[in-house]
C-alpha positions as CSV (number, residue, x, y, z in Angstrom):
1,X,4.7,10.7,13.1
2,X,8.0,10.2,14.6
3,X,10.6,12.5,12.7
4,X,13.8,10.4,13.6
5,X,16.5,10.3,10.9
6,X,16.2,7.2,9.0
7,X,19.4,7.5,6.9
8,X,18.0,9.2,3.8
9,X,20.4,10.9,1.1
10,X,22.4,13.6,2.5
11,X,23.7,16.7,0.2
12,X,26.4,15.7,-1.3
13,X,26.8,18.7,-3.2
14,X,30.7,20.1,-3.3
15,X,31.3,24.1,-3.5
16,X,32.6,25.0,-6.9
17,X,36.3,26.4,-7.0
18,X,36.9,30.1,-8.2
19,X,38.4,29.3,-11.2
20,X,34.8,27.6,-12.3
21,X,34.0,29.7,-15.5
22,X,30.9,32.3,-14.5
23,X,28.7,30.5,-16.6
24,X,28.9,27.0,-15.6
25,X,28.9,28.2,-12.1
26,X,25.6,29.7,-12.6
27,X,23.8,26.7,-14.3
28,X,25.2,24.1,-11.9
29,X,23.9,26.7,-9.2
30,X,20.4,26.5,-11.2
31,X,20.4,23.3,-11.8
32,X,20.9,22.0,-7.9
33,X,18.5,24.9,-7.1
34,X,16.1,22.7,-9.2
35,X,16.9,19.4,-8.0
36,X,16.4,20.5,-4.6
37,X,13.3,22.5,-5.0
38,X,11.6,20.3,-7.5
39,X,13.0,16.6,-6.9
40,X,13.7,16.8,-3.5
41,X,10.1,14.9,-3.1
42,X,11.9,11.6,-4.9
43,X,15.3,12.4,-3.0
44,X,14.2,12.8,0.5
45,X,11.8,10.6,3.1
46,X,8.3,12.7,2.4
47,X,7.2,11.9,6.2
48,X,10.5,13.3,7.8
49,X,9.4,16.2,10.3
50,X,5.5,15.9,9.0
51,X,2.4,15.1,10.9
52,X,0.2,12.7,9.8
53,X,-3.7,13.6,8.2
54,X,-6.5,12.0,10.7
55,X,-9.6,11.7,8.5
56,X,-12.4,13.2,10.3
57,X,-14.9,10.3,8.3
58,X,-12.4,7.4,9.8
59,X,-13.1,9.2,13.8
60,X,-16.7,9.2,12.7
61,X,-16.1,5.1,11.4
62,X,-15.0,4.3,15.2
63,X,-16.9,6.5,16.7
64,X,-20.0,3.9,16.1
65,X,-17.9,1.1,17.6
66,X,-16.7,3.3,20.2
67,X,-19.9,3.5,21.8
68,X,-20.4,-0.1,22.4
69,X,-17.2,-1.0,23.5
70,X,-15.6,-1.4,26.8
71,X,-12.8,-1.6,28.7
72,X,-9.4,-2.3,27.1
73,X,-11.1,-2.1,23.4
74,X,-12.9,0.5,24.2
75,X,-9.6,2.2,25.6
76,X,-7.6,1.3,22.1
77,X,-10.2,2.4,19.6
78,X,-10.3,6.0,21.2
79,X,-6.7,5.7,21.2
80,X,-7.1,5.1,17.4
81,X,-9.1,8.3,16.8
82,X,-5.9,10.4,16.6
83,X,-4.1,8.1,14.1
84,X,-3.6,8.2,10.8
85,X,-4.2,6.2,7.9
86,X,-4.4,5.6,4.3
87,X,-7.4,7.0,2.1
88,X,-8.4,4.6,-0.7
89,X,-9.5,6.1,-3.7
90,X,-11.2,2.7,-5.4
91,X,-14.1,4.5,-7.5
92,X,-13.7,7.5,-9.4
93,X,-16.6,9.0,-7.4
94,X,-14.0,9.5,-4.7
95,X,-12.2,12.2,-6.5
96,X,-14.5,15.3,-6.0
97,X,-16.4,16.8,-3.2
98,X,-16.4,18.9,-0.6
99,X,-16.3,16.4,2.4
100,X,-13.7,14.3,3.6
101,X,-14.9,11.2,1.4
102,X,-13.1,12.6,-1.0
103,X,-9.9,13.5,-2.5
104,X,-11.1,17.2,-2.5
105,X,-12.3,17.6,0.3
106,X,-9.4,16.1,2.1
107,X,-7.0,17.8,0.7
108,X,-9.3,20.9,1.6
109,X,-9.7,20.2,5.1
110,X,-5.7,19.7,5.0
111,X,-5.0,22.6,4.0
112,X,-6.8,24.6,6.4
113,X,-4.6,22.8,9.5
114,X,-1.4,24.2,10.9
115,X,0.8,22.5,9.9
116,X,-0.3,21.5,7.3
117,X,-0.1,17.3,7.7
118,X,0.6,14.9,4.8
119,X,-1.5,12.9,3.3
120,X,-1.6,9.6,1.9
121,X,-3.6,7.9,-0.7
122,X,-3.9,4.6,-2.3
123,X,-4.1,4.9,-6.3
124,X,-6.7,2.0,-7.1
125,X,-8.6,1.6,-10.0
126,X,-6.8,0.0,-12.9
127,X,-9.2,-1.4,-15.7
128,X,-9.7,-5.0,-14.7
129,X,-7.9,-4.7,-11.8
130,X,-7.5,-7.6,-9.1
131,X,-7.3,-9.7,-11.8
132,X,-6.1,-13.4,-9.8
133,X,-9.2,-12.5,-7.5
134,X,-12.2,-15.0,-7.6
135,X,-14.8,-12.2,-8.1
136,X,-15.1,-9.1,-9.9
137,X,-14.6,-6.1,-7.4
138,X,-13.0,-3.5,-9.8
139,X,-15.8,-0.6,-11.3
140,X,-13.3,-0.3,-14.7
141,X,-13.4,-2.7,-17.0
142,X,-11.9,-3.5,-20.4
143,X,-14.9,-5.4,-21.0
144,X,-17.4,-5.4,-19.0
145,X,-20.6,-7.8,-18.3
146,X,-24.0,-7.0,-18.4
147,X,-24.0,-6.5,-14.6
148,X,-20.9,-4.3,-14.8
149,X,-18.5,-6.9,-13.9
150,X,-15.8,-7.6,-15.8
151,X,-15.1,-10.1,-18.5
152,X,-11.4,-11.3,-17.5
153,X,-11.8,-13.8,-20.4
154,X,-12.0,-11.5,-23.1
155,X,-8.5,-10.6,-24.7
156,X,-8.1,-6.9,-27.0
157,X,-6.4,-4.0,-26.3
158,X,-8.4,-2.6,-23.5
159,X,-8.7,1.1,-25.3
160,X,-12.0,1.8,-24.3
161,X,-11.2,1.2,-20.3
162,X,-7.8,2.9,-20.6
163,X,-9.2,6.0,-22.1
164,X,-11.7,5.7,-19.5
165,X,-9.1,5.2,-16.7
166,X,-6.6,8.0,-17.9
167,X,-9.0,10.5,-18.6
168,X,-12.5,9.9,-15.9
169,X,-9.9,9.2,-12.8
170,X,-6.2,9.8,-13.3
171,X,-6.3,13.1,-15.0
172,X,-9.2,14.6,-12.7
173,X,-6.8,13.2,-9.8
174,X,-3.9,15.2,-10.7
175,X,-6.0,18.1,-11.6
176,X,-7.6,17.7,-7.6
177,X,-3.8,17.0,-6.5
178,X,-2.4,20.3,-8.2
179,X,-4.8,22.6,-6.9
180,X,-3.0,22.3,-3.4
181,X,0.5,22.3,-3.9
182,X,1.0,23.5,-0.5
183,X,-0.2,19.5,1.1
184,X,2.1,17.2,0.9
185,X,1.4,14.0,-0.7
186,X,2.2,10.1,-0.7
187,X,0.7,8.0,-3.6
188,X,0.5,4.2,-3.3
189,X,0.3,2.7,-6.7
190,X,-2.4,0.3,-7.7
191,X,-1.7,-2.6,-5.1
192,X,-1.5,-6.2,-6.2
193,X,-1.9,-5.2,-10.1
194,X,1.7,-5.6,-10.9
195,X,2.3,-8.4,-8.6
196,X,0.1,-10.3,-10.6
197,X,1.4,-9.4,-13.5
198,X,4.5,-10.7,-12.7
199,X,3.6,-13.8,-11.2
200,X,-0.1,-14.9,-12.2
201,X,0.2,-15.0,-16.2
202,X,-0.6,-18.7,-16.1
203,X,-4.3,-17.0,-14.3
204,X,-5.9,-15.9,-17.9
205,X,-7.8,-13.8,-16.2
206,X,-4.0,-12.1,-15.7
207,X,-2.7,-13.1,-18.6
208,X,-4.8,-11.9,-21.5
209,X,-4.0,-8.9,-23.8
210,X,-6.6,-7.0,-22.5
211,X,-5.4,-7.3,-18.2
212,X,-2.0,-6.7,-19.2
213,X,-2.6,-3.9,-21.4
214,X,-4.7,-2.1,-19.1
215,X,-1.5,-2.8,-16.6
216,X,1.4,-2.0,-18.6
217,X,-0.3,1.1,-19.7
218,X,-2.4,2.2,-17.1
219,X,0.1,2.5,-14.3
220,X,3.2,4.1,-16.6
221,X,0.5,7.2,-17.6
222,X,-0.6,6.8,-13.2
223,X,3.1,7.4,-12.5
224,X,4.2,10.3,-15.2
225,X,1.2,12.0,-14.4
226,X,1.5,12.4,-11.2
227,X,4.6,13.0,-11.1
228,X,4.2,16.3,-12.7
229,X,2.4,17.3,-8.9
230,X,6.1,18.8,-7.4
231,X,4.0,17.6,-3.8
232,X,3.6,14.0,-4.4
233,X,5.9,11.0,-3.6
234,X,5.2,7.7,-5.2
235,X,5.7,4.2,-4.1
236,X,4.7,1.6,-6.2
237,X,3.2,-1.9,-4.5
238,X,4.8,-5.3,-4.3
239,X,2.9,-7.1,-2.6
240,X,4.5,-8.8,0.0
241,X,6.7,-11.5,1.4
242,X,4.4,-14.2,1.3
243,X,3.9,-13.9,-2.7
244,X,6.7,-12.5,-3.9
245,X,9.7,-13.4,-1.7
246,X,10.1,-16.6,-4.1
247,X,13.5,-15.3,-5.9
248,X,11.9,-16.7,-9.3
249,X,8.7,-14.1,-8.3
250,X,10.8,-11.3,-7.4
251,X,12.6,-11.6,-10.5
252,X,9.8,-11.2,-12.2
253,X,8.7,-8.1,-10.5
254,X,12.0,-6.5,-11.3
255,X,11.4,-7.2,-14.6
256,X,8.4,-6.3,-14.5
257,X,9.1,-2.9,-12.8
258,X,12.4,-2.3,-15.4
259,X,10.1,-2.8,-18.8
260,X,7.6,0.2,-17.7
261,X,10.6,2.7,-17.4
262,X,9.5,4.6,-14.2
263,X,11.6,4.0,-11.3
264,X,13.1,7.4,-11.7
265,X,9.9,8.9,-11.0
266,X,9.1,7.0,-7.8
267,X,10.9,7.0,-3.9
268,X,10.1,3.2,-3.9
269,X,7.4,0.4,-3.4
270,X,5.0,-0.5,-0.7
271,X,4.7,-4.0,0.9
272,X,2.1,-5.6,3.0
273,X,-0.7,-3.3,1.8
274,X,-3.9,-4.9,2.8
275,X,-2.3,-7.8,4.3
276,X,-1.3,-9.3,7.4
277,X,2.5,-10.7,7.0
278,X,4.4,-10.0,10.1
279,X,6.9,-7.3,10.4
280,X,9.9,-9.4,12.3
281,X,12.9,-8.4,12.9
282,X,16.0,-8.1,9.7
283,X,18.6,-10.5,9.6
284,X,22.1,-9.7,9.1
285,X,21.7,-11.1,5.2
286,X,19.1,-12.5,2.8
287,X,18.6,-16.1,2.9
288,X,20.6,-16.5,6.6
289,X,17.6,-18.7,7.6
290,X,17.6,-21.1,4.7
291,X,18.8,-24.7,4.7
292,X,17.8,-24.6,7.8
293,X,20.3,-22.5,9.3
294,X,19.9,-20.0,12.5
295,X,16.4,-21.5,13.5
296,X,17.6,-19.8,17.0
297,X,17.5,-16.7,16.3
298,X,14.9,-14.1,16.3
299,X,14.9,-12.8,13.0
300,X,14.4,-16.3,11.7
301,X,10.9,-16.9,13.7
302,X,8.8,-18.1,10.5
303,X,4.8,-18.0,11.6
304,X,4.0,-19.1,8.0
305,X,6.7,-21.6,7.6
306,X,8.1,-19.8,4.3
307,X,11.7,-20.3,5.1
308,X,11.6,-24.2,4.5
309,X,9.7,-23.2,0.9
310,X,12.6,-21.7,0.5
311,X,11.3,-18.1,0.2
312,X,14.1,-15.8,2.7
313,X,11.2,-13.4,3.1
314,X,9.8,-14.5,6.5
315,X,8.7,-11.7,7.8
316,X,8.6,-8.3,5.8
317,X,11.7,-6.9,7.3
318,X,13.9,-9.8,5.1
319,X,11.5,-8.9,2.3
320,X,12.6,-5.3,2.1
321,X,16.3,-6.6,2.7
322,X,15.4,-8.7,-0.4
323,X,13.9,-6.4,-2.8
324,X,16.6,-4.0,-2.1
325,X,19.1,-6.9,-2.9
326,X,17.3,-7.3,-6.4
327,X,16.7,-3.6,-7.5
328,X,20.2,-2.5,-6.3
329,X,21.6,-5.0,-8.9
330,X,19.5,-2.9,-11.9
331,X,20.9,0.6,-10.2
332,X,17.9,1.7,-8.5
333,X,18.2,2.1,-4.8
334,X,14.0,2.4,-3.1
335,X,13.0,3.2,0.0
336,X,9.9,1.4,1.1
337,X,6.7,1.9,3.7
338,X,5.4,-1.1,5.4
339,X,1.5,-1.6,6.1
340,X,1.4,-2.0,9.9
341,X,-2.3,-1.9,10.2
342,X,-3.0,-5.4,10.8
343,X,-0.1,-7.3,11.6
344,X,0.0,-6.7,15.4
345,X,-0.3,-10.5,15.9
346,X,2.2,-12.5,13.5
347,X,0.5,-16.2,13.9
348,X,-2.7,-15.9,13.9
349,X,-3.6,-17.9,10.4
350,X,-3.6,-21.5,9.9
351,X,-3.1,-20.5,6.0
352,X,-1.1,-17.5,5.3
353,X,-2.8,-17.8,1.8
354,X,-5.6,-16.2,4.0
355,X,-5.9,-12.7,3.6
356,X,-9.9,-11.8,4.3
357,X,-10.7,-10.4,7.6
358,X,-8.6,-12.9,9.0
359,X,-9.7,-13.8,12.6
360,X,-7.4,-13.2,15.9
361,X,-5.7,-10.4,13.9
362,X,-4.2,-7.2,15.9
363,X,-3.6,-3.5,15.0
364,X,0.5,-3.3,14.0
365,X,2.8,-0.5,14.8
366,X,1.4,2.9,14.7
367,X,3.0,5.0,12.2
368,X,6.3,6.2,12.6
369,X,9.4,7.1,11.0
370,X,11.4,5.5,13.3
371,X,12.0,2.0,11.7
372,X,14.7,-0.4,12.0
373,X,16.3,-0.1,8.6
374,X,17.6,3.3,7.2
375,X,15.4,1.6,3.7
376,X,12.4,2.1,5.4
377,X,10.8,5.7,5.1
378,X,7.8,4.7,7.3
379,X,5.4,2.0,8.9
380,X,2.1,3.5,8.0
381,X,-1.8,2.3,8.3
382,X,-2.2,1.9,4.8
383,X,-5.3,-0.5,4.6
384,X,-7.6,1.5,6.8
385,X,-8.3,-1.1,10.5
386,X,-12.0,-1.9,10.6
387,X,-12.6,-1.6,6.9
388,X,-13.9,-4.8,5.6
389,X,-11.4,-6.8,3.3
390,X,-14.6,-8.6,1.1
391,X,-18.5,-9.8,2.2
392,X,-19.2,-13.3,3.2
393,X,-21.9,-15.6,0.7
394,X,-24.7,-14.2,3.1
395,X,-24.3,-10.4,4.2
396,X,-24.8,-8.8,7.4
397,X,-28.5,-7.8,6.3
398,X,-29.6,-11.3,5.1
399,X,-28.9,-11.1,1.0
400,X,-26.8,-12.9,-0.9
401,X,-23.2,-10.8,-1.6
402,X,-22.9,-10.3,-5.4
403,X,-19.3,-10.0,-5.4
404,X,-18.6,-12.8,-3.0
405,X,-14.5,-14.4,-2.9
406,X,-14.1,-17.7,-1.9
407,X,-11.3,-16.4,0.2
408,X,-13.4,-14.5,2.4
409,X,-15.2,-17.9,3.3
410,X,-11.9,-19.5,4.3
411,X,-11.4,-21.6,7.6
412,X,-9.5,-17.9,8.7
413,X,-11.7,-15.6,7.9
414,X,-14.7,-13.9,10.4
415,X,-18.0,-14.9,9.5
416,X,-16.4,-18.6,8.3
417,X,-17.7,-20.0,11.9
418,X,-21.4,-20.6,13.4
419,X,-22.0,-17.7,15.7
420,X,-19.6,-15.5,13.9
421,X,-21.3,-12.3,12.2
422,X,-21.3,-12.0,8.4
423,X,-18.8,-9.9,7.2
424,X,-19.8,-6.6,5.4
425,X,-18.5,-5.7,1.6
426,X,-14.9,-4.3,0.7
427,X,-14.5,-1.1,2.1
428,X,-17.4,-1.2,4.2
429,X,-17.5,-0.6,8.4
430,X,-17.2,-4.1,10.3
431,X,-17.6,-3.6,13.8
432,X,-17.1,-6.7,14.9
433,X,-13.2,-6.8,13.6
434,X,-12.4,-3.5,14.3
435,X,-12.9,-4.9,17.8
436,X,-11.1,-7.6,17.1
437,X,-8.5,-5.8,15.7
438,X,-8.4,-3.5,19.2
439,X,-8.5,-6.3,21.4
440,X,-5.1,-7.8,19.8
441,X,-3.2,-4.5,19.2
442,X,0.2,-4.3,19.9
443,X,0.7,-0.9,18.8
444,X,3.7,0.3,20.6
445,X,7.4,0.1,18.8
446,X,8.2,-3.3,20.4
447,X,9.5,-5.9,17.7
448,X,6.4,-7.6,16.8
């Protein structure tokens, strides 16, 4: 990862005059000591001067594609090998083990490497999580069906799949996270759960006691737990400019955000997890491309026509200006990563509702410190290229998907089209858009 200086907090800490009283002048001498021994992981940007973990398992992923590619794609996908990205921990099976399919195991193989490279994880398993989604794809419930699905429908106060959320994955993750201090962590916090919360109570699969529970409790224990791990930097998600850019939405993410009383626990938020909104370049302000104004210039270009919906968030650049705009105004001042994995081509959907292996998409921006705003720790791979984002009606092997989203059978999704191949469950290798993916890149640090 690129180490260039992206603006973060400098020490602003003034020598204390001799006629400080011995005393005092010992415990403010502690008490910065502390600060910058055990805070500095909120204070500073975590991926200044690190390198980057490459999971062996994601080398092992491409190297099946790898072999019957060619050519450019062929080219890009070994180019990929060396680059890092995200590991998802969605099921609580992920936690332990020894290989690097697990939390465990890859902060074990981490910590065997010199340097030692950060790591980064996505937090996701909230009881009843992806609540707005049109299937069931979480494994906690607060009530679950007979099949193991949830029941969104059913209201209460969620106990049962709390307790079983705090105490079967968030306290074993800790306990896996503070037996190597020495590897340097960044958390992504349950993406999409709070966005809906904020925006989709009319959904009452999102609005019920039992979803909002589970969310209001779930992620307050997520962050104070692990924030007691001195080697972990949090960002909490919000979502991105497409959903929340809306100032109404955003407002009600700040809100949202200021009611679970954790923001001095965390460096900041994630945007664009999982999604495809284009990075762009910042304009000078937020909202200097509404009313129709500076259509011109660069920073306006608007591939999903948000601008004349009145959202400033046209790309994810403006978001981060924006969300900055809002938290500033409550005293809080976040940085922010940006999921660069798949937004390498900015215009690629005739929806930008879309969001399921979207077709014609492109790897985005490799990761790298060196962003365009001094906001912006890092662009980062943070849903992992050539995963699959949700299985078409018919799978790859002929059955009928049991956890199928009408979103991943829109008019911009692979496997939508005759002659297309069926698209794989969540998580799952898809070949055929990892080469996609490669064919489209545009990986270097050119605006995009």
């Amino acid at each position: 990862v690129s180490t260039q200086s992206t603006g973060t907090n400098k020490d602003t800490n003034q020598t204390l005059t001799n006629t400080t009283p011995s005393f005092l002048f010992l415990m403010l001498t502690f008490l910065a000591l502390y600060c910058v021994g055990f805070l500095c992981v909120y204070c500073q940007n975590p991926f200044d001067g690190k390198e980057l973990y490459v999971n062996p398992s994601y080398q092992a992923e491409l190297d099946t594609s790898i072999a019957t590619a060619s050519g450019t794609v062929k080219q890009t996908l070994q180019s990929m090998r060396n680059v890092a990205s995200a590991y998802w921990i969605d099921v609580m099976s992920k936690i332990n083990g020894t290989g690097t399919d697990s939390v465990q195991g890859i902060l074990m193989d981490a910590s065997s490497k010199s340097p030692i490279p950060l790591v980064t994880f996505i937090v996701y398993d909230l009881p009843n999580r992806d609540c707005h989604a049109k299937a069931s794809n979480g494994e906690i419930c607060c009530y679950p069906n007979s099949d193991g699905t949830c029941n969104y429908n059913q209201g209460g106060d969620c106990s049962e799949g709390i307790t079983k959320y705090k105490s079967q994955y968030i306290d074993p993750l800790v306990a896996v996270f503070k037996k190597y201090p020495q590897v340097p962590i960044v958390a992504v916090i349950e993406p999409d759960s709070l966005p809906n919360l904020a925006t989709n109570q009319a959904d009452p699969h999102c609005g019920n006691t039992a979803t909002s529970n589970a969310y209001t409790i779930g992620i307050p224990y997520a962050v104070n737990q692990i924030s007691t791990c001195s080697n972990v930097a949090m960002y909490v998600d919000a979502a991105h400019g497409g959903w929340l850019g809306w100032t109404n939405n955003l407002q009600s993410y700040v809100q949202t955000i200021e009611k679970l009383n954790i923001v001095s626990k965390i460096r900041g938020f994630s945007t664009n997890v999982a999604n495809y909104q284009p990075l762009g370049i910042a304009c000078p302000s937020v909202g200097y491309c509404l009313n129709g104004q500076h259509q011109s210039d660069p920073c306006c270009s608007d591939p999903c026509r948000l601008s004349s919906q009145y959202n400033p968030a046209n790309n994810e650049l403006n978001y981060v200006l924006e969300l900055t705009q809002q938290f500033t105004s409550i005293g809080f001042n976040p940085h922010f990563i940006v999921d660069t994995g798949r937004n390498g081509v900015p215009n690629m959907r005739a929806d930008c509702a879309n969001w399921c292996n979207i077709r014609g998409a492109g790897i985005g921006l490799v990761p790298t410190t060196n962003t365009t705003s001094p906001m912006i720790d890092a662009y980062h791979w943070l849903k992992t290229p050539g995963e699959s984002d949700g299985c078409t009606q018919t799978l790859p092997d002929g059955n009928t998907c049991a956890r199928f989203d009408s979103f991943c059978g829109s008019a911009d999704s692979i496997g939508s089209r005759s002659g297309e191949p069926r698209a794989p469950v969540a998580g799952n290798w898809f070949d055929y858009q990892i080469k996609q993916l490669a064919a489209n890149a545009h990986m270097g640090l050119e605006k995009n």
